[in-house]
VOKOL-129272 format. One record per residue (C-alpha): chain; y, x, z; residue in three letters. Coordinates in pm, whole numbers, plus 50000, padded with zeros to 5 digits. Example, Ala and Ser with C-alpha at 12.3 -4.5 7.8 and 13.67 -1.06 7.14 Angstrom:
2
R,A,49550,51230,50780,ALA $
R,A,49894,51367,50714,SER $
//
This chain:
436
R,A,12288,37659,77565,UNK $
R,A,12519,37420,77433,UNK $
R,A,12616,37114,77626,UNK $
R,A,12574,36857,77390,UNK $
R,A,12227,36943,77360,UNK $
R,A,12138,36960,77701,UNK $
R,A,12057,36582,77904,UNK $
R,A,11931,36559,78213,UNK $
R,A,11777,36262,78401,UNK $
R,A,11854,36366,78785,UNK $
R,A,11759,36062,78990,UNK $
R,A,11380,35973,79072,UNK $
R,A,11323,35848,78691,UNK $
R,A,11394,35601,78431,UNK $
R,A,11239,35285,78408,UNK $
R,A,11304,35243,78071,UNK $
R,A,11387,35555,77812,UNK $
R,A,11563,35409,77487,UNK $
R,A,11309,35577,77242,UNK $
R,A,11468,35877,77011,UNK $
R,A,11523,35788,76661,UNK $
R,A,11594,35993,76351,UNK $
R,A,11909,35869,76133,UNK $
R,A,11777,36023,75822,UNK $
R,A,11890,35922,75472,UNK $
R,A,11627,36003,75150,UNK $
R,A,11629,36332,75067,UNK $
R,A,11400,36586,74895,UNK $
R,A,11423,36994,74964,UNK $
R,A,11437,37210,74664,UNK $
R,A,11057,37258,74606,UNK $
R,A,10915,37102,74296,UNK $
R,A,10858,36740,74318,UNK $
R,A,10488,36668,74273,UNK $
R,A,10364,36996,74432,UNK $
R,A,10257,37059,74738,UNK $
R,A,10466,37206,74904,UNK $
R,A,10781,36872,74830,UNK $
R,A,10889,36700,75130,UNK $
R,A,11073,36422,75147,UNK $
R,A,11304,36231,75454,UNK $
R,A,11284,35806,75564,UNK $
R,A,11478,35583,75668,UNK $
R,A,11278,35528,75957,UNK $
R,A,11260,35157,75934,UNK $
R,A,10926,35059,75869,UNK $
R,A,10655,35295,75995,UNK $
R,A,10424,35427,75886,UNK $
R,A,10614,35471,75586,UNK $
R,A,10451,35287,75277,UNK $
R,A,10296,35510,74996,UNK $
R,A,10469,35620,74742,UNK $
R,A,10389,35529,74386,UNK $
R,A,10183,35862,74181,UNK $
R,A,10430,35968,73969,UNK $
R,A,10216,36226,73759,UNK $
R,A,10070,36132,73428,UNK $
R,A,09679,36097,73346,UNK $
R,A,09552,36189,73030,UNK $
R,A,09175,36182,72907,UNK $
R,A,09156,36535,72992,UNK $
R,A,09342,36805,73236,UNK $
R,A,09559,36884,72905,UNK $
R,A,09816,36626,72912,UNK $
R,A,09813,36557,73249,UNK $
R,A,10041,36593,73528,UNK $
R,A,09930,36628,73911,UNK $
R,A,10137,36509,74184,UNK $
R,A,10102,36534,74541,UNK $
R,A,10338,36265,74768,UNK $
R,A,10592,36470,74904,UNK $
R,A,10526,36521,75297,UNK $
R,A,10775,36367,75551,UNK $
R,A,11004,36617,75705,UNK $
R,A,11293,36516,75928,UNK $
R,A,11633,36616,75764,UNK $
R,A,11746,36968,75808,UNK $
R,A,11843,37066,76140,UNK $
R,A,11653,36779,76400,UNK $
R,A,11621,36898,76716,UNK $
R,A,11318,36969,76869,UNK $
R,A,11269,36753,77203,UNK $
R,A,11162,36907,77537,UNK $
R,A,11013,36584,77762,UNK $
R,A,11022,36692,78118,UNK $
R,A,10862,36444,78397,UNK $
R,A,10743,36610,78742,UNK $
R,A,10566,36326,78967,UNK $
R,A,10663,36223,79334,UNK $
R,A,10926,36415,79379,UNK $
R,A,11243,36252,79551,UNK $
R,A,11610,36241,79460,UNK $
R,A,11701,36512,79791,UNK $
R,A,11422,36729,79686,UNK $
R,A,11503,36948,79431,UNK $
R,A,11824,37209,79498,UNK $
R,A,11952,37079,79167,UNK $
R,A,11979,36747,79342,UNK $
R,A,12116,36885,79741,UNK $
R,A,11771,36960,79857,UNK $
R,A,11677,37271,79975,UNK $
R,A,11372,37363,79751,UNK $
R,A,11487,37587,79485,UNK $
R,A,11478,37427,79114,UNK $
R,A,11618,37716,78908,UNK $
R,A,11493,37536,78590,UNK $
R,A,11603,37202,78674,UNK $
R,A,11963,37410,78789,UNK $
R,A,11948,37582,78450,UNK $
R,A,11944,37261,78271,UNK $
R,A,12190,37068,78495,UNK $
R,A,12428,37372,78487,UNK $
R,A,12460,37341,78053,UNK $
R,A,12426,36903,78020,UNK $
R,A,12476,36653,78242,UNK $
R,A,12319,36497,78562,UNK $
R,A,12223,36146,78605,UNK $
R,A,12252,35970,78924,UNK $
R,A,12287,35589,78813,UNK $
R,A,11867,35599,78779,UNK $
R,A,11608,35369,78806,UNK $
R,A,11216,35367,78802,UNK $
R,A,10959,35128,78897,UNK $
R,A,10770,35210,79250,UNK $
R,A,10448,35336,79042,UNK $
R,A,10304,35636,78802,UNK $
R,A,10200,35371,78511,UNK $
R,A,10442,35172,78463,UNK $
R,A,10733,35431,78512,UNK $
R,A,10538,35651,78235,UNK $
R,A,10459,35344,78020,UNK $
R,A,10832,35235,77992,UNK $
R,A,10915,35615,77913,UNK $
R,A,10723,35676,77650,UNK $
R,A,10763,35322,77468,UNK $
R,A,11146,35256,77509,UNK $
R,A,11048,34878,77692,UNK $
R,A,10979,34731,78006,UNK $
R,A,10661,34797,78146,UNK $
R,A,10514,34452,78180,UNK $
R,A,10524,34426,77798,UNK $
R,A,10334,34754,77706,UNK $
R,A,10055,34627,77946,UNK $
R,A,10125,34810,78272,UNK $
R,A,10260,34632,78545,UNK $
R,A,10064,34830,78769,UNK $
R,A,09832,35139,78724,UNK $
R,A,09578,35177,78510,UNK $
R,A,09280,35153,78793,UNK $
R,A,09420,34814,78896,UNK $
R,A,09428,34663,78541,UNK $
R,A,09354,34330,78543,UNK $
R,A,09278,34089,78187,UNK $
R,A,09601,33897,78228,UNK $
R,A,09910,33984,77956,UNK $
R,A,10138,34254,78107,UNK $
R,A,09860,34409,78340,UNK $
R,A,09548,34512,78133,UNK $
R,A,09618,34906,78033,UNK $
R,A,09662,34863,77652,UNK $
R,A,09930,34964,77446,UNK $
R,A,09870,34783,77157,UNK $
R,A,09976,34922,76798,UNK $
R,A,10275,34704,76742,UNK $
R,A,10443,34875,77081,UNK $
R,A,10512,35221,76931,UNK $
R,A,10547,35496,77161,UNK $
R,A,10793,35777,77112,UNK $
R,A,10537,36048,76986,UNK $
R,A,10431,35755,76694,UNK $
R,A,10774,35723,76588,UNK $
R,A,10844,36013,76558,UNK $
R,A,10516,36210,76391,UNK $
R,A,10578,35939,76136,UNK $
R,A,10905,36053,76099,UNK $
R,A,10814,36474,76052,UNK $
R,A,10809,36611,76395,UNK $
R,A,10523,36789,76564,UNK $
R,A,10400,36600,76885,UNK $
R,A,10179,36753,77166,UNK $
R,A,10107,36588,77557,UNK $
R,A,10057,36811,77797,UNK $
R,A,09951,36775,78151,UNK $
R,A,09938,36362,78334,UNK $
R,A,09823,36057,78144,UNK $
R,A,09786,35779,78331,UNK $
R,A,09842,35529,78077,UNK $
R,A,09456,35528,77941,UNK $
R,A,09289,35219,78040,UNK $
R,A,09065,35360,78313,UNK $
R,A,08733,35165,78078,UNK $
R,A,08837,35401,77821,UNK $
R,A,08863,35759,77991,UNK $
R,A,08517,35881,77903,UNK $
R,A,08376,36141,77627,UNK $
R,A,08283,35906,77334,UNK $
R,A,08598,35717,77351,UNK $
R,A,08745,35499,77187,UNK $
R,A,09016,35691,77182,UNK $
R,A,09262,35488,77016,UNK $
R,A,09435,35464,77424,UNK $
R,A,09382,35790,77432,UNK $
R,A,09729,36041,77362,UNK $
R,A,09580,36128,77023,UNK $
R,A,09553,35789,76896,UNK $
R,A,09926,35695,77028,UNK $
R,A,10105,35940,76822,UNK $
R,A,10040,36305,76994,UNK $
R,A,09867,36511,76783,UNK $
R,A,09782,36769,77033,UNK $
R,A,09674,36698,77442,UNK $
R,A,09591,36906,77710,UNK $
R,A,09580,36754,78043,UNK $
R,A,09428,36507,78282,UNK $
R,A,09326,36161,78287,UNK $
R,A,09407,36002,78555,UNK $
R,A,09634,35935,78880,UNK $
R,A,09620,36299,79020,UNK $
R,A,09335,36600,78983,UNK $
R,A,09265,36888,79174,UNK $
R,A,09482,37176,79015,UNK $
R,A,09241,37445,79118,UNK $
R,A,08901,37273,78941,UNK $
R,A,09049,36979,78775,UNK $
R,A,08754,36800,78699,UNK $
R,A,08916,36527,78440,UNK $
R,A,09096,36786,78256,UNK $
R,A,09061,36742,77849,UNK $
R,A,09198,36893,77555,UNK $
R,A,09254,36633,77295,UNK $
R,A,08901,36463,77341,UNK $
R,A,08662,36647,77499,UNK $
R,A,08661,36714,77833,UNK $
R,A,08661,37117,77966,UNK $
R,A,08592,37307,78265,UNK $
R,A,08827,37626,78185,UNK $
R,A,08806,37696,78590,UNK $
R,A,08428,37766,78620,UNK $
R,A,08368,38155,78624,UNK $
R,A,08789,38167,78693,UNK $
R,A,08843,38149,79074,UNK $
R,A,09257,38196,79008,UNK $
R,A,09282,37906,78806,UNK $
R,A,09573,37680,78858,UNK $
R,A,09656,37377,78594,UNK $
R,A,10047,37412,78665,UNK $
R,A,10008,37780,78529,UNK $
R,A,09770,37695,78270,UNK $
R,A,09964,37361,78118,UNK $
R,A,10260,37622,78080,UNK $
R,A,10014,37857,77950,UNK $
R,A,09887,37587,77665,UNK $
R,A,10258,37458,77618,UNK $
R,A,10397,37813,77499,UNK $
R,A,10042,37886,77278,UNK $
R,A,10129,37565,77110,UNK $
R,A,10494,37558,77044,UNK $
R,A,10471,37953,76886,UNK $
R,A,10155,37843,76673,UNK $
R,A,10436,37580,76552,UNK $
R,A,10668,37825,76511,UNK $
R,A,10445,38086,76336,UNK $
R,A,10309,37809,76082,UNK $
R,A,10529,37543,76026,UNK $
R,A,10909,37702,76181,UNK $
R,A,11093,37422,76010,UNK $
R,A,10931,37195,76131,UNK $
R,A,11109,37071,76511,UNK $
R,A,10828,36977,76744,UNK $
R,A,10875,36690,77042,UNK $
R,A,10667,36870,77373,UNK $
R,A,10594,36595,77642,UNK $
R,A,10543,36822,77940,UNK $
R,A,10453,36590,78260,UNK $
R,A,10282,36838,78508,UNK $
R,A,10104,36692,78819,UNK $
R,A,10325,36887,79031,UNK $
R,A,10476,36751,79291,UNK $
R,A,10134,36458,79324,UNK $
R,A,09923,36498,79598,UNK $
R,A,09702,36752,79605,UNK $
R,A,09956,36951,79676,UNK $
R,A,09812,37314,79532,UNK $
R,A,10063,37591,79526,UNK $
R,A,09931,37959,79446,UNK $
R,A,09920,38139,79804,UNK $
R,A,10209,38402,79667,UNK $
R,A,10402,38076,79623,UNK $
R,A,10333,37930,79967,UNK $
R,A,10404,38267,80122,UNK $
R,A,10741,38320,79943,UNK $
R,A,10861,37986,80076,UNK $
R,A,10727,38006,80389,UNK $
R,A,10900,38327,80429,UNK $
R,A,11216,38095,80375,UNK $
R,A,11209,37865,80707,UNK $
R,A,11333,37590,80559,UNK $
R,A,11225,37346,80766,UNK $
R,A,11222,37512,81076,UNK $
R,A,11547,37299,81174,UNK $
R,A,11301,36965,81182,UNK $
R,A,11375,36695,80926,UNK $
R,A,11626,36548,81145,UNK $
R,A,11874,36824,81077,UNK $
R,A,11741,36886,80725,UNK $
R,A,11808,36541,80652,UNK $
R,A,12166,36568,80794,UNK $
R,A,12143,36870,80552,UNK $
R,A,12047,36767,80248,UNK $
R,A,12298,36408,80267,UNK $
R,A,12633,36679,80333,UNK $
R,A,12511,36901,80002,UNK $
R,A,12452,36579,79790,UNK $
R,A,12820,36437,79881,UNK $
R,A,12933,36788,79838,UNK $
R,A,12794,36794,79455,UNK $
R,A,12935,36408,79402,UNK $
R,A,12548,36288,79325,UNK $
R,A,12618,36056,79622,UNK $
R,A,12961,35908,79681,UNK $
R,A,13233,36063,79927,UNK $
R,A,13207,35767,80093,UNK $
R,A,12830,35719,80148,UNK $
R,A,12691,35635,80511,UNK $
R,A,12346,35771,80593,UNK $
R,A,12063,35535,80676,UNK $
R,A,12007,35474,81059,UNK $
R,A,11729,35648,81169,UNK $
R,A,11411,35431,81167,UNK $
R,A,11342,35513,81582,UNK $
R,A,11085,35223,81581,UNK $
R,A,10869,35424,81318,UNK $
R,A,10891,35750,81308,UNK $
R,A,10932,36031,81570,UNK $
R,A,11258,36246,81573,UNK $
R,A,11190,36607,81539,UNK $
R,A,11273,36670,81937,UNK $
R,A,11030,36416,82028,UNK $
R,A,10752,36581,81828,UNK $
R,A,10463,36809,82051,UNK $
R,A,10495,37159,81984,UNK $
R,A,10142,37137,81729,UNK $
R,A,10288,36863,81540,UNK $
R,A,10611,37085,81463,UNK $
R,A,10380,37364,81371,UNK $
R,A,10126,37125,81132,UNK $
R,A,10439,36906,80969,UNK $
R,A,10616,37264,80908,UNK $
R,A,10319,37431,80704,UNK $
R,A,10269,37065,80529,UNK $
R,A,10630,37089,80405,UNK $
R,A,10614,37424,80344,UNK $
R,A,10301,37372,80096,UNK $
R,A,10496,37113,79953,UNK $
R,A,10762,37267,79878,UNK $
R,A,10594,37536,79763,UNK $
R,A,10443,37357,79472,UNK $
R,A,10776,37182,79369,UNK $
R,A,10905,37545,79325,UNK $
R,A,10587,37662,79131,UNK $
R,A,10605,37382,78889,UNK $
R,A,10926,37409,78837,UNK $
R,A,10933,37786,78813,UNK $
R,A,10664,37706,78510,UNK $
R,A,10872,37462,78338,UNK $
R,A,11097,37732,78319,UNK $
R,A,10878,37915,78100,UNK $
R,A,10827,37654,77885,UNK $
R,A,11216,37642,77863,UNK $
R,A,11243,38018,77853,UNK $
R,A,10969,38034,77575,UNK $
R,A,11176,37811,77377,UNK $
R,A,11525,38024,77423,UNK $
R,A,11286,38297,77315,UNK $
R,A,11225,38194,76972,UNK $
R,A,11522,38141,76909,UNK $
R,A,11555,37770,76955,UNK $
R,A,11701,37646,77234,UNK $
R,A,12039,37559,77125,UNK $
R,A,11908,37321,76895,UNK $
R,A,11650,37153,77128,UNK $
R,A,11710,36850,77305,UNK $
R,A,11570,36927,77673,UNK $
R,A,11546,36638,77953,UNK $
R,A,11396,36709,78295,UNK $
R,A,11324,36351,78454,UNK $
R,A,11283,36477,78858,UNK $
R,A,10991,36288,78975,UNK $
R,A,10843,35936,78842,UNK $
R,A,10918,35734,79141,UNK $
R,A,10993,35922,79386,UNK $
R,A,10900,36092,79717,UNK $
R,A,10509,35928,79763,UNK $
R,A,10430,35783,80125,UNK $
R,A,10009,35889,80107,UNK $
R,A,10050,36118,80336,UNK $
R,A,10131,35887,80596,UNK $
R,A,10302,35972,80910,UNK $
R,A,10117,36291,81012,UNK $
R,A,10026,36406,80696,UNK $
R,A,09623,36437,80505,UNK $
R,A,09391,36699,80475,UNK $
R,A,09257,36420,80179,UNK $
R,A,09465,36199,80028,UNK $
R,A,09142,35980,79984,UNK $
R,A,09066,35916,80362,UNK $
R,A,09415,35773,80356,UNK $
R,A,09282,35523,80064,UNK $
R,A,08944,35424,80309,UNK $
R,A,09166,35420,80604,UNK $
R,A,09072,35705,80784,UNK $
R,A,09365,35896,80955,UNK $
R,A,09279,36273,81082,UNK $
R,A,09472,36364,81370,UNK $
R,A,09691,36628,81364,UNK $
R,A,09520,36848,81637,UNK $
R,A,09197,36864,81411,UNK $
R,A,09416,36888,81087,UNK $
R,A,09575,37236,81307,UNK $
R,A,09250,37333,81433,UNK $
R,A,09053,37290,81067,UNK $
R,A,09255,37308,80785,UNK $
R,A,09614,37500,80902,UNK $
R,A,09513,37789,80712,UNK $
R,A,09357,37651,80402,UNK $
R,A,09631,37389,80354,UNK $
R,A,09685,37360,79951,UNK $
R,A,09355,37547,79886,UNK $
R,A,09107,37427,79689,UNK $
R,A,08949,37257,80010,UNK $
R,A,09200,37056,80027,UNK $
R,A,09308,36690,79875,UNK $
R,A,09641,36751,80117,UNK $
R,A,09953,36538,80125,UNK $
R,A,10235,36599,80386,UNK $
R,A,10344,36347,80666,UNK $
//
């Protein structure tokens, strides 16, 4: 991979992405102006481009006349294809890329060939982080100063994206590329996430021309009930008891970029890949939870780990040399040596779950990334990996959830039933879990 084509975003996310333009100058490829198969390239300033004028000739009968198809809009020769990574609730110490001790291979593989960011802000929420991302401005003034469920009819806060706030995958379809959403979409005014639409909130009407993925905050990854492929709503995990979205998003990513590559392979293609991984539910396959279990790495207690993961961060200069660690907040939470024996046992297997789906989405994403070095593309795509859209989420509260939504109604489970009930099926599809 070469550097210069290789960015990545490395603290919790941006709040605001500077959308990707094409510098393009007018220009027409060697095929026959008028036929089919001309193209042409914009200037990119006024979208969508206006017609251009027929420039055949009409007779009184086919003899004497001249067809003439517009020329289709290409990018100029050479435009990088764009790889847009987002993972969700995942913290600045918790991928290995970053000092934590979950490994990241994919997020190492792209750190290792661009650059890593550590000057990085996000808002506190999924909305408006993903909002500002995928429209270049602040997310007040694309309508989401808060999720989509709390939308309100006051300017700033009601869901909508309206037409003259662009979003990246408008921009640039108009401008050539191939655009596709896969996986989260949470910026869908919730009044608007049903089967007959409209669908003009929807990622097809804001520029994507292909989506697979769920509407919504979160979804269970085993039977994700709100899962969709462009507008209609599908159920691939009845009759499919191995069914896992993070495999299948990966699955739907790759089918789509080599159908690009098989039918249109000059044209580049812009991929925005946000997986639910790392959202509660937490649903790792069980050959992912055993291979980190298997690992110990948080036998030590988050006490140490945390002394841990703060001495690797200085050590890769993501944190200053000079940094001083956070006092330890005694008045709220536990250290590990003060924890019972069952609460060790239950906050161990909660991490472990955990961290055994930020490894199995990343180890995904580096399909998708592998996929692309496959074809032959890689050093001419444009790859950023944003780690997490605001960071590590608090849900779980301090002794972790079988059900993320009793924590929403207020109902805490205590961890001696959450050892004696759901230990063992911890990340399984009868579980909503989130860690402590």
């Amino acid at each position: 991979m070469k550097q210069r084509r290789r960015i990545l975003f490395g603290a919790t996310i941006i709040a605001l992405l500077a959308t990707v333009t094409v510098a393009v100058m007018a220009q027409k490829d060697a095929a026959k102006p008028g036929s089919p198969a001309a193209t042409t390239t914009i200037d990119g300033k006024q979208l969508p481009a206006p017609p251009g004028k027929f420039a055949g000739k009409i007779e009184r009968s086919t003899e004497g006349s001249t067809a003439y198809w517009q020329p289709r809009i290409v990018p100029p020769k050479g435009a990088p294809n764009v790889l847009l990574i987002m993972t969700d609730d995942s913290g600045y110490g918790v991928p290995s890329t970053f000092g934590g001790v979950i490994p990241t291979p994919a997020l190492d593989r792209v750190a290792a060939n661009g650059l890593r960011y550590t000057n990085f802000h996000s808002t506190a929420l999924c909305s408006p982080t993903r909002a500002a991302l995928i429209t270049g401005r602040n997310h007040h003034s694309v309508g989401f100063g808060v999720i989509s469920e709390q939308a309100t009819g006051y300017p700033g806060y009601d869901s909508i994206i309206t037409k003259d706030k662009a979003t990246i995958g408008t921009i640039l379809k108009e401008n050539g590329y191939r655009t596709s959403w896969f996986g989260k979409n949470h910026n869908t005014p919730s009044f608007q996430a049903n089967s007959i639409g409209p669908f003009d909130q929807w990622p097809i009407g804001m520029g994507f021309e292909y989506f697979y993925g769920f509407m919504g905050g979160d979804t269970n990854q085993w039977e994700p009930a709100n899962l969709a492929r462009n507008t209609t709503y599908i159920y691939p995990f009845l009759g499919n008891p191995n069914f896992n979205l993070i495999t299948a998003m990966a699955d739907e990513a790759i089918a789509y970029m080599d159908q690009v590559d098989t039918l249109t392979p000059d044209q580049p293609f812009f991929v925005y890949y946000v997986p639910g991984g790392t959202h509660a539910p937490h649903h790792p396959t069980p050959e992912w939870i055993k291979k980190i279990s298997d690992m110990h790495l948080f036998d030590q207690g988050w006490n140490k780990l945390r002394d841990q993961i703060f001495a690797n961060q200085k050590r890769l200069g993501v944190l200053p040399k000079d940094a001083k660690l956070t006092p330890w907040p005694k008045d709220i939470l536990k250290e590990w040596e003060q924890l019972s024996a069952d609460e060790k046992k239950m906050f161990i297997r909660q991490a472990d779950v955990f961290a055994a789906y930020v490894a199995y989405t990343d180890a995904e994403i580096g399909r998708v990334i592998q996929a692309i070095d496959d074809m032959g593309k890689l050093d001419n795509t444009l790859i950023i990996y944003v780690n997490g859209d605001n960071g590590t989420s608090a849900e779980g509260t301090l002794v972790g959830t079988p059900n993320e939504v009793a924590m929403f109604n207020g109902v805490d489970v205590p961890v001696a039933d959450q050892l004696k009930y759901f230990y063992d099926a911890w990340g399984s599809n009868k579980t909503y879990n989130h860690m402590a």
